[in-house]
C-alpha positions in Angstrom: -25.8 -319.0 -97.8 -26.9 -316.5 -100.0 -25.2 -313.0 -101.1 -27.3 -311.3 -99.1 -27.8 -313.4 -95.8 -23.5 -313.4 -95.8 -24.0 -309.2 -96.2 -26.5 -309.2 -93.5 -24.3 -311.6 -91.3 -20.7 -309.7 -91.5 -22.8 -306.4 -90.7 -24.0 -307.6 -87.8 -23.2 -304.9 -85.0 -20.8 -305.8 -82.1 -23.3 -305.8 -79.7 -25.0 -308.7 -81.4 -21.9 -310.1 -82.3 -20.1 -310.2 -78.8 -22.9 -309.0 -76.3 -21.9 -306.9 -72.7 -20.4 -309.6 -70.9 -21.4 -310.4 -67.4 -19.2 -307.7 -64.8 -19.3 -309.6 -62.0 -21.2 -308.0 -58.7 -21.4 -305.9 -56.2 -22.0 -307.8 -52.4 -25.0 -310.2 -53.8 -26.1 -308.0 -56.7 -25.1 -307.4 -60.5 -22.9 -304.8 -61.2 -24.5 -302.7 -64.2 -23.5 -303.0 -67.4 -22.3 -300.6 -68.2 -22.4 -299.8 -72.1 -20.5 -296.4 -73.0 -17.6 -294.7 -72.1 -18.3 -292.3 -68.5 -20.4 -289.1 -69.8 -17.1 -286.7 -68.1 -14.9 -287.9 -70.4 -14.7 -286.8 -74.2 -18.1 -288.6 -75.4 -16.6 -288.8 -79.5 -13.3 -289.6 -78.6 -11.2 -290.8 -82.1 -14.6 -290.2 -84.3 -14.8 -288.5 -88.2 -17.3 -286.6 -88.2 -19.4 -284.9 -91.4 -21.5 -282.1 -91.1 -23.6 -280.3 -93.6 -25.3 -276.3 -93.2 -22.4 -275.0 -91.1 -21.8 -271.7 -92.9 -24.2 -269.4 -90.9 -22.2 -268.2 -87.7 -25.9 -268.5 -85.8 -26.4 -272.0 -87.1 -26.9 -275.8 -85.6 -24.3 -276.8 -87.9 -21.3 -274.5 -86.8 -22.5 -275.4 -83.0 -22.4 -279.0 -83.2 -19.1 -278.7 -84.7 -17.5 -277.1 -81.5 -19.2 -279.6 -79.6 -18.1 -282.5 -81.9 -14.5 -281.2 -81.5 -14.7 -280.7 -77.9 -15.7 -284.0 -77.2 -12.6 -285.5 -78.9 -13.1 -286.2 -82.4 -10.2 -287.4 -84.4 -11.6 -285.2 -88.1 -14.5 -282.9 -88.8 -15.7 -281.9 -92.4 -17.4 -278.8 -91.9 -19.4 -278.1 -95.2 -22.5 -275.9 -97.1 -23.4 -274.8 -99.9 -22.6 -271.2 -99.0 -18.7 -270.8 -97.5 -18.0 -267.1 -96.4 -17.4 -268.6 -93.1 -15.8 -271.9 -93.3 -12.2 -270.7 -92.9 -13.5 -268.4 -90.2 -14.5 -271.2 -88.7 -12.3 -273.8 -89.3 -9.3 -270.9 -87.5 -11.3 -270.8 -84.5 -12.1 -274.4 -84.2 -8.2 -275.0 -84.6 -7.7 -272.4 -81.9 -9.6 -274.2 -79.7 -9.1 -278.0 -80.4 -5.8 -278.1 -82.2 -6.0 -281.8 -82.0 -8.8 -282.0 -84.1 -8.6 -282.1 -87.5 -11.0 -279.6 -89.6 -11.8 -280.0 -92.9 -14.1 -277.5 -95.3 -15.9 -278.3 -98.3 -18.4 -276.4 -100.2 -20.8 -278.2 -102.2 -24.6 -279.0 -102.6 -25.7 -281.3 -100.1 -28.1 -282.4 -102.3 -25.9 -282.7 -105.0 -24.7 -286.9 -105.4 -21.5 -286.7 -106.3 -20.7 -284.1 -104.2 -21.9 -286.0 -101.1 -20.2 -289.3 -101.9 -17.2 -287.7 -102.5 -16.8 -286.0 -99.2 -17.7 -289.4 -97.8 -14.9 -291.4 -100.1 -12.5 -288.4 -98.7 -13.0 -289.4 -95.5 -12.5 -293.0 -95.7 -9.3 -292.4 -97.9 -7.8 -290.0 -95.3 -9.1 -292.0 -91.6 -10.0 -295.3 -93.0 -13.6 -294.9 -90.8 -16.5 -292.4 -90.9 -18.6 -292.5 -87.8 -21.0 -289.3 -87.5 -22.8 -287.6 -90.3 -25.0 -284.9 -88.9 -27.5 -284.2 -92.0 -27.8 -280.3 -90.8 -28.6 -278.6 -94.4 -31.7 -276.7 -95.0 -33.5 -273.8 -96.1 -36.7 -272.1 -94.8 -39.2 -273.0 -97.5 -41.4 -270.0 -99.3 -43.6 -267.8 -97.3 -46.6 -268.0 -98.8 -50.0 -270.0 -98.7 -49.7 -273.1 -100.1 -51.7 -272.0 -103.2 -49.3 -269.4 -103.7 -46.4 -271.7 -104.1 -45.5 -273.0 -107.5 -44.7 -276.9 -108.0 -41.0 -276.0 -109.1 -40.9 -273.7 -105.8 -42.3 -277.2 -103.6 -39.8 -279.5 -105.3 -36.7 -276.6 -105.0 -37.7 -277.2 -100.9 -38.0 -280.9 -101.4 -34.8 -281.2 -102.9 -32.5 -279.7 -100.4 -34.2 -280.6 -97.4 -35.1 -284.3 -98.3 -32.7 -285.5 -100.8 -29.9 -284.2 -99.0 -30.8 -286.5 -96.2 -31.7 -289.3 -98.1 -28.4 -288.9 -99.8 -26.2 -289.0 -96.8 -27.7 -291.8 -95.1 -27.2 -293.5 -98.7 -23.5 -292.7 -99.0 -22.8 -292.8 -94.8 -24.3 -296.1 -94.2 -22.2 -298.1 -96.6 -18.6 -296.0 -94.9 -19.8 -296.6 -91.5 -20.0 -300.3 -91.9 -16.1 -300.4 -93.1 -14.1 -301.9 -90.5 -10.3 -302.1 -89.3 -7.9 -302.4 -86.4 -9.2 -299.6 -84.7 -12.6 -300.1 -85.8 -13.4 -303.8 -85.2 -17.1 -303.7 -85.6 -19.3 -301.7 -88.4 -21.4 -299.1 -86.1 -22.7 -295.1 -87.1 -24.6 -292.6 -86.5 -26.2 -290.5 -88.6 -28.7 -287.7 -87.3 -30.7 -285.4 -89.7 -32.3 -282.4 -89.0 -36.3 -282.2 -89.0 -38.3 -279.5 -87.5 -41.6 -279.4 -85.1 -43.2 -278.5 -88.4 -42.6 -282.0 -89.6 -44.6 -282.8 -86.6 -47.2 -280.5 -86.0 -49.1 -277.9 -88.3 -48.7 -274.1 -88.0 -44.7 -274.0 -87.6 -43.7 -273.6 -91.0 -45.0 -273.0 -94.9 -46.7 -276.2 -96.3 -43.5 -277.1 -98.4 -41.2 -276.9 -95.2 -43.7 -279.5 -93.3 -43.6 -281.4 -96.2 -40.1 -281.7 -96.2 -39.4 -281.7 -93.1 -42.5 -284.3 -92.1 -40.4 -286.3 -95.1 -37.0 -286.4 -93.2 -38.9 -287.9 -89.6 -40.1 -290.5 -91.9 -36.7 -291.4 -93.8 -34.7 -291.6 -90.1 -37.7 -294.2 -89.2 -37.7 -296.3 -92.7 -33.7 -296.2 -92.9 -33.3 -297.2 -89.3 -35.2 -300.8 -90.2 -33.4 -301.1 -93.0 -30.1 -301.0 -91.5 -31.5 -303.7 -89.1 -28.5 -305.0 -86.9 -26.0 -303.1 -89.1 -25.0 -301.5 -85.7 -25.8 -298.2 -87.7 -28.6 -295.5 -86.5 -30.4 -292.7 -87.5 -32.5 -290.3 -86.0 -33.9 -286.9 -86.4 -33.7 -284.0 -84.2 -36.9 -281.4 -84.2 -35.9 -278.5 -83.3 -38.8 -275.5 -82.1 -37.8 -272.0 -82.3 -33.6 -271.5 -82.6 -31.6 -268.1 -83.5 -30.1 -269.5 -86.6 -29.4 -268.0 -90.0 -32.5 -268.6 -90.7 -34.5 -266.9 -88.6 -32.1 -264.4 -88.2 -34.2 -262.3 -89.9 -37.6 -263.4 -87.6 -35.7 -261.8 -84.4 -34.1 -258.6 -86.1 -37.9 -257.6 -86.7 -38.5 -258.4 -83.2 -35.6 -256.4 -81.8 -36.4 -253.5 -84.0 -40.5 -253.9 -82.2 -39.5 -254.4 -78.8 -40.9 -258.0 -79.6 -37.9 -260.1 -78.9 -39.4 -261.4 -75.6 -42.7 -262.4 -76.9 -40.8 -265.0 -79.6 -41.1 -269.4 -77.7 -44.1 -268.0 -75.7 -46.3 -270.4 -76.9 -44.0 -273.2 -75.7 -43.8 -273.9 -71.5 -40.1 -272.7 -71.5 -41.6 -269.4 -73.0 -38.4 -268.7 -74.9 -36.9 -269.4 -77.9 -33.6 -271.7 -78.0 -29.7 -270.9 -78.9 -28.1 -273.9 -81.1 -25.5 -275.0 -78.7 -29.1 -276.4 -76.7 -29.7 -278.1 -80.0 -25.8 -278.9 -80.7 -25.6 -280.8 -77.6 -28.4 -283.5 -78.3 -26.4 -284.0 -81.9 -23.6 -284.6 -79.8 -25.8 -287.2 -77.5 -26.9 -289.0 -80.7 -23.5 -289.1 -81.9 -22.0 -290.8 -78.9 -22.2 -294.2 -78.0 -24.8 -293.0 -74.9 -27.6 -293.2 -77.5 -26.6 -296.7 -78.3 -30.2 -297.5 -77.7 -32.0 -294.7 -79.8 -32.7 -295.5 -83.1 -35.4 -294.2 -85.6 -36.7 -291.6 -83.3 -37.7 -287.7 -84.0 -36.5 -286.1 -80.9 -38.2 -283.0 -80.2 -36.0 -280.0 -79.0 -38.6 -277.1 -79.0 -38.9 -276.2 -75.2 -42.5 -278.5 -74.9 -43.7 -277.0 -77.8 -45.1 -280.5 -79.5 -46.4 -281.4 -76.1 -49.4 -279.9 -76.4 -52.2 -277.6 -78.1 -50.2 -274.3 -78.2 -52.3 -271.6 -76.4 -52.2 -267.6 -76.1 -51.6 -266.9 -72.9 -53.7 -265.2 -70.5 -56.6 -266.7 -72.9 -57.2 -270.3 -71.6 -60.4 -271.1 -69.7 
């Protein structure tokens, strides 16, 4: 048996290894099988956790924390680039889960050696890594795309792609480490796209790009860790109140727009990140066993359709 093959065979995830046995039955039918813990209980119970872009107090990132902590994980790192607000966070999340441990780090998330080594920190410290939530971004420029400059392109490239491509490079690897508590390599990492990387006219050409770039990474990677027990998906959100479009509604509120921002999707509103948060948390659990290489859209039905004006169809 080659290197490789022997690899390929101790990765294999449990449920190819020792498949949902049969549960007996219910009068003269099969009872379901039943494949993850009941959704009223804590859905990450015991997990560590990494997440990346959870500076901005209006952000995915510090949302899907809470939510990651409220559904029993054992450790979260908390990290960006930017940290006037970690410790701000990391007080309130210890106010309200004090059984979870929190963790800040401020780095580059598309910086290597900063992402493996909050990766090794975690192994070191829990022995297991389970969830890295890929979160970190920036807006792009805002200008035509012959107004932006190749250095400008590759500056959005690099924290928007790289970054992903280097967590599912140094997560993978942690998430197959096994152990008592851990008898079976498994993972789940989730990166954050946008309906720009699916659709024209929701962002600058660069931010597409990039964002288009991390749909296609979750769907290459996911075939590559083939059986590892290990997967990765994108979430796309539409149009949140985040840090970064903080700025987007301020100009609204100051117009008397404010109400006029999501109309072009059915729900005819824009989103808060806890809506967004909470399908992290889905892919984190063990309920999305069976999603895997997917870009999950979480814009309101925005991609559904041809966006229209209303009032102006027919």
């Amino acid at each position: 048996m080659t290197a490789v093959a022997k690899r390929r065979l101790e990765a294999l995830s449990e449920q190819l290894v020792a498949p949902v046995p049969d549960q007996g039955n219910f009068e003269n039918i099969p009872k379901l099988k039943k494949i993850a813990p009941d959704s009223n209980g804590p859905r990450v119970q015991g997990k560590v956790v990494i997440i990346t872009g959870t500076n901005s107090p209006l952000g995915i990132g510090r949302a899907s924390a809470h939510q990651f902590a409220q559904n029993g994980a054992r450790a979260v790192y908390i990290c960006d680039f930017n940290n006037d607000n970690l410790e701000t966070h990391k007080r309130e999340l210890a106010s309200l889960y004090p059984n979870v441990e929190v963790h800040t780090r401020k780095f580059d998330a598309a910086n290597e050696e900063s992402v493996k080594a909050v990766v090794v920190d975690a192994i070191k410290a829990y022995g297991r890594l389970d969830i890295f939530f890929a979160n970190a971004g920036i807006v792009g420029q805002h200008k035509l795309f012959a107004d932006i400059s190749a250095e400008e392109f590759l500056s959005t490239l690099n924290t928007n792609v790289v970054s992903v491509q280097l967590a599912a490079k140094y997560a993978a690897p942690a998430m197959r480490k096994t152990s008592s508590e851990k008898k079976y390599p498994s993972g789940s990492i989730i990166c954050t796209a946008s309906v720009a990387g699916l659709r024209s006219n929701a962002g600058s050409t660069d931010y597409s790009a990039s964002k288009a770039a991390v749909i296609s990474i979750a769907q290459t990677v996911s075939y590559q860790l083939a059986g590892s027990g290990i997967r990765i998906n994108a979430i796309c959100p539409g149009v949140i109140e985040t840090g970064m479009t903080a700025m987007m509604y301020e100009a609204a509120r100051a117009r008397g727009t404010e109400k006029k921002i999501g109309q072009l999707n059915p729900l005819n509103r824009g989103a808060h990140a806890d809506e967004v948060a909470r399908v992290a948390l889905f892919l984190g659990s063990e309920e999305s066993s069976y999603v895997n290489g997917q870009a999950w859209a979480v814009d309101g039905g925005l991609s559904a359709g041809h966006p229209f004006v209303p009032g102006k169809l027919g």
